[in-house]
C-alpha positions as semicolon CSV with decimal commas, in nm:
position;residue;x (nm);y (nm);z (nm)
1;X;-10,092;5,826;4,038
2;X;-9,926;5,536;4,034
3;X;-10,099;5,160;4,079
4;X;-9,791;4,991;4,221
5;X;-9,919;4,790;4,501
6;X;-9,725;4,896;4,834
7;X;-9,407;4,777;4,909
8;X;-9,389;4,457;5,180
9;X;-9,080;4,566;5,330
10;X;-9,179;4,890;5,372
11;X;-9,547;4,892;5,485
12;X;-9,413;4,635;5,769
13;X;-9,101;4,877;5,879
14;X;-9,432;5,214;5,871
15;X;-9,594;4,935;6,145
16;X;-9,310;4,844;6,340
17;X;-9,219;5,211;6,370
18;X;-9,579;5,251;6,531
19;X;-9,494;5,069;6,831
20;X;-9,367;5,282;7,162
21;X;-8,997;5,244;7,159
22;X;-8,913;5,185;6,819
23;X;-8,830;5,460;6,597
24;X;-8,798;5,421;6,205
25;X;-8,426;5,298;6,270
26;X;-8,480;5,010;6,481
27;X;-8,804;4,939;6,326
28;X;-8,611;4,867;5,971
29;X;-8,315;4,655;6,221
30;X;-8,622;4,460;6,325
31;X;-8,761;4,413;6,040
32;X;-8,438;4,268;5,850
33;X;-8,365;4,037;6,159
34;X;-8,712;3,875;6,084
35;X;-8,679;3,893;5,703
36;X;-8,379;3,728;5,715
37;X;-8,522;3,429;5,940
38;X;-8,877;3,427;5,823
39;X;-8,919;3,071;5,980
40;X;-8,739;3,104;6,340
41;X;-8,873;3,435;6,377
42;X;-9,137;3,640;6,160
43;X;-9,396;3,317;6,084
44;X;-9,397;3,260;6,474
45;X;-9,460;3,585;6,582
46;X;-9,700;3,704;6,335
47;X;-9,913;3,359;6,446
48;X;-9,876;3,482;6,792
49;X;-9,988;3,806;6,713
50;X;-10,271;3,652;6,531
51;X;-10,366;3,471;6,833
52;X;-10,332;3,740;7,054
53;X;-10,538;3,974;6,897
54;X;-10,809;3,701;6,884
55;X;-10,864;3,589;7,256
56;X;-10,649;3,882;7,478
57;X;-10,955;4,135;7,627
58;X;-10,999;4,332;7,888
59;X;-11,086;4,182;8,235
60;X;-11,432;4,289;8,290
61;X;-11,335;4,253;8,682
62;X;-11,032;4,503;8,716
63;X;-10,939;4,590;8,355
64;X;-10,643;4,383;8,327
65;X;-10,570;4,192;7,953
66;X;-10,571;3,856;7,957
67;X;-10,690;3,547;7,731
68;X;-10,960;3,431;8,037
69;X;-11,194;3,713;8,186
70;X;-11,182;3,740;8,475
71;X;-10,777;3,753;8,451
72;X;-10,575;3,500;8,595
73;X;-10,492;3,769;8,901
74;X;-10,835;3,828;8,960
75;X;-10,918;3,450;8,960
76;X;-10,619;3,381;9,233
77;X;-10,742;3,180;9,497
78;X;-10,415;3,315;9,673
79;X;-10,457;3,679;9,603
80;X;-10,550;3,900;9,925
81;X;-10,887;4,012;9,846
82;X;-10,908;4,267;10,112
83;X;-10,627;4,461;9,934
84;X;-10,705;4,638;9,578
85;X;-10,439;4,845;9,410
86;X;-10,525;5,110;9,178
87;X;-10,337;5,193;8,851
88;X;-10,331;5,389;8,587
89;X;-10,283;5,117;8,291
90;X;-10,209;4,771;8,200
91;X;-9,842;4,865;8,180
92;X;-9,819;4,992;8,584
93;X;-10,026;4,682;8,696
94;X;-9,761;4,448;8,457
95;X;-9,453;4,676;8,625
96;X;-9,600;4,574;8,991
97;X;-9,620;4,240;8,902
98;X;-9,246;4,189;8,790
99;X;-9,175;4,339;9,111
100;X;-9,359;4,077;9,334
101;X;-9,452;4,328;9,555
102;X;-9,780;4,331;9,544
103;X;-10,047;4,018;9,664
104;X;-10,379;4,191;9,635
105;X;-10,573;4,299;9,344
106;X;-10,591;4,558;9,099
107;X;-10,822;4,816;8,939
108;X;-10,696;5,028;8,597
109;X;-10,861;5,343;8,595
110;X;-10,790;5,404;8,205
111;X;-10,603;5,719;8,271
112;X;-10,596;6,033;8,516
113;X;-10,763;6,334;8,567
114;X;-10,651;6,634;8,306
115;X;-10,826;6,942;8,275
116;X;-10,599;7,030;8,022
117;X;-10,673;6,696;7,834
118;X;-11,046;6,695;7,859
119;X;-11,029;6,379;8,082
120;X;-11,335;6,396;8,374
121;X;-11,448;6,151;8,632
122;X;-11,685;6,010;8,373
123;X;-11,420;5,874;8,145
124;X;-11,246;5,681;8,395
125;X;-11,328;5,355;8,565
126;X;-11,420;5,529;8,914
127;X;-11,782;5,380;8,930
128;X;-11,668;5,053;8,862
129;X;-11,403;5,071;9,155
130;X;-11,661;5,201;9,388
131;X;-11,922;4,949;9,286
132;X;-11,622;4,681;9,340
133;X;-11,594;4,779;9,700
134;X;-11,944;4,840;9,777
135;X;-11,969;4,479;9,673
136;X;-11,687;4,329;9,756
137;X;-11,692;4,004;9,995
138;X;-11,465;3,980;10,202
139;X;-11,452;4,332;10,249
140;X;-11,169;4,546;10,093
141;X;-10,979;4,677;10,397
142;X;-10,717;4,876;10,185
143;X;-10,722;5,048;9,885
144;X;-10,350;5,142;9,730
145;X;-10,364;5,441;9,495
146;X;-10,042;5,386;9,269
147;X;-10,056;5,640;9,060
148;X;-9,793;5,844;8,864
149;X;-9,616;6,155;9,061
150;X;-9,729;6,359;8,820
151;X;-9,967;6,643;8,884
152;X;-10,279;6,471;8,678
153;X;-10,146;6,153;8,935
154;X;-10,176;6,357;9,263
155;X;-10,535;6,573;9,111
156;X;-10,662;6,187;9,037
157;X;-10,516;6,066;9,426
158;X;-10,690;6,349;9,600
159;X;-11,038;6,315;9,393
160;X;-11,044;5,961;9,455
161;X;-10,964;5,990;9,835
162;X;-11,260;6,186;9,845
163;X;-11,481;5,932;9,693
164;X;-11,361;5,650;9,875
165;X;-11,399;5,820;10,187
166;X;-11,744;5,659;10,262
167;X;-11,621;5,281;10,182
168;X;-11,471;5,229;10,522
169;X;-11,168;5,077;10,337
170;X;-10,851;5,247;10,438
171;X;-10,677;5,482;10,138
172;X;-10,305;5,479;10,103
173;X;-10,033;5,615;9,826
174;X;-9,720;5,515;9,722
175;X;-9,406;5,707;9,868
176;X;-9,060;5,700;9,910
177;X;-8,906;5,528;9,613
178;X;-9,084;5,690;9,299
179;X;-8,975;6,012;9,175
180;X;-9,182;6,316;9,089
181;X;-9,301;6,268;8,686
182;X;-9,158;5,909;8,721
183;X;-9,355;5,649;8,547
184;X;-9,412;5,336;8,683
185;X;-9,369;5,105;8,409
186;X;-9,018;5,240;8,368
187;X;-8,871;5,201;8,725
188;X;-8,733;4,870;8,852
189;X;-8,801;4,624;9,098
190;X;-8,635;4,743;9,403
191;X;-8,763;5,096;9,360
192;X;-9,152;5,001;9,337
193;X;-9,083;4,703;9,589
194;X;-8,986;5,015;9,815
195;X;-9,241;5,218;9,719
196;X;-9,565;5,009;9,794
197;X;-9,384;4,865;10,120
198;X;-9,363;5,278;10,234
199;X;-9,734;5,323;10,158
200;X;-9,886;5,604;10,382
201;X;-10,228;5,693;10,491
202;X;-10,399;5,988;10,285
C-alpha cells in the first residue's frame, strides 16, 4: 500500500463532485477555474465557507438556516404573523422567497411522509408546528401547506389537515401552477407566485 499522501487536486474535485448538481465533469471545470485564480476566487470562498459552517444553524423557531436564531424572517417586524407556510426544506422556503410571494412565516417539516422510506409522524417537525399555533399570539388564522405534488406530498397534506383540524386556523394547499412530481425549488417565480395566490381550502 502505498504512503503517498492524497492528491490536492483530486481530493478537492471527489468534494466538489459531492455537491447536488455537479457531476465529476463540472466538479474538475470548477475546480481549475479556482486553481487558476486562487486569490479572486478559491481563498475567498473557502473563508466563506469557513464562516458559514461556523455561525449558519437551524432556526429553532421555524427551521430555517440562518447566522441569527431566530432567522431574520422569523424576526420580521413586517412579516404577517397570522399566516404560516409549511415546507418541506430549506430549499422550498428559499424558492418562495425569490418569488416574493409569500409575507407570512414558515415552518420546515424536515421531509414527508414515506411508508416506503421509513419516514413517520415522529421524525418530522409536526409537534413543533402544532405547539407553534397552539401558542402563537396573534393567532395564526391560515396555515399554507406547500408541499411537493408528489404522493409522499399529498399523504403528508392530508395527515396534517387532520391534525390541524382542532387549531381553528384555516388549512389551505397550493394549486394551479405546480405540476404533479414538480419540486418547488426548481420552478420559477411566476409559477409559485401563481400557485400560493390560487391556494384552496382543504
Amino acid at each position: 500500500m502505498s504512503d503517498r499522501p492524497a492528491d490536492p487536486i483530486e481530493q478537492l474535485v471527489g468534494l466538489l463532485a459531492r455537491l447536488p448538481g455537479l457531476g465529476r465533469r463540472s466538479a474538475r471545470r470548477a475546480a481549475l477555474k479556482m486553481l487558476m485564480q486562487p486569490d479572486r476566487v478559491m481563498l475567498p470562498l473557502a473563508a466563506a465557507l469557513q464562516a458559514a459552517a461556523a455561525a449558519v444553524q437551524p432556526c429553532g423557531t421555524c427551521g430555517n438556516l440562518d447566522a441569527r436564531n431566530p432567522c431574520r424572517i422569523c424576526r420580521d417586524p413586517q412579516r404577517d404573523r397570522g399566516l404560516i407556510c409549511v415546507v418541506e426544506g430549506v430549499s422550498e422556503l428559499w424558492a418562495l422567497e425569490r418569488a416574493h410571494a409569500h409575507r407570512g412565516l414558515y415552518h420546515v417539516l424536515g421531509g414527508t411522509l414515506s411508508a416506503l422510506g421509513g419516514v413517520g409522524p415522529e421524525d418530522l417537525a409536526v409537534q413543533p408546528l402544532l405547539a407553534r399555533i397552539e401558542g402563537a399570539e396573534p393567532r395564526v388564522e391560515e396555515v399554507i401547506l406547500a408541499l411537493p405534488a408528489t404522493v409522499d406530498g399529498a399523504t403528508t397534506a392530508h395527515y396534517l389537515s387532520d391534525r390541524l383540524a382542532g387549531t381553528g386556523a384555516r388549512v389551505t394547499r397550493l394549486a394551479q401552477g405546480v405540476p404533479m412530481g414538480g419540486a418547488l425549488d426548481v420552478l420559477d417565480e411566476g409559477t409559485l407566485a401563481a400557485a400560493l395566490k390560487a391556494r384552496r381550502s382543504l
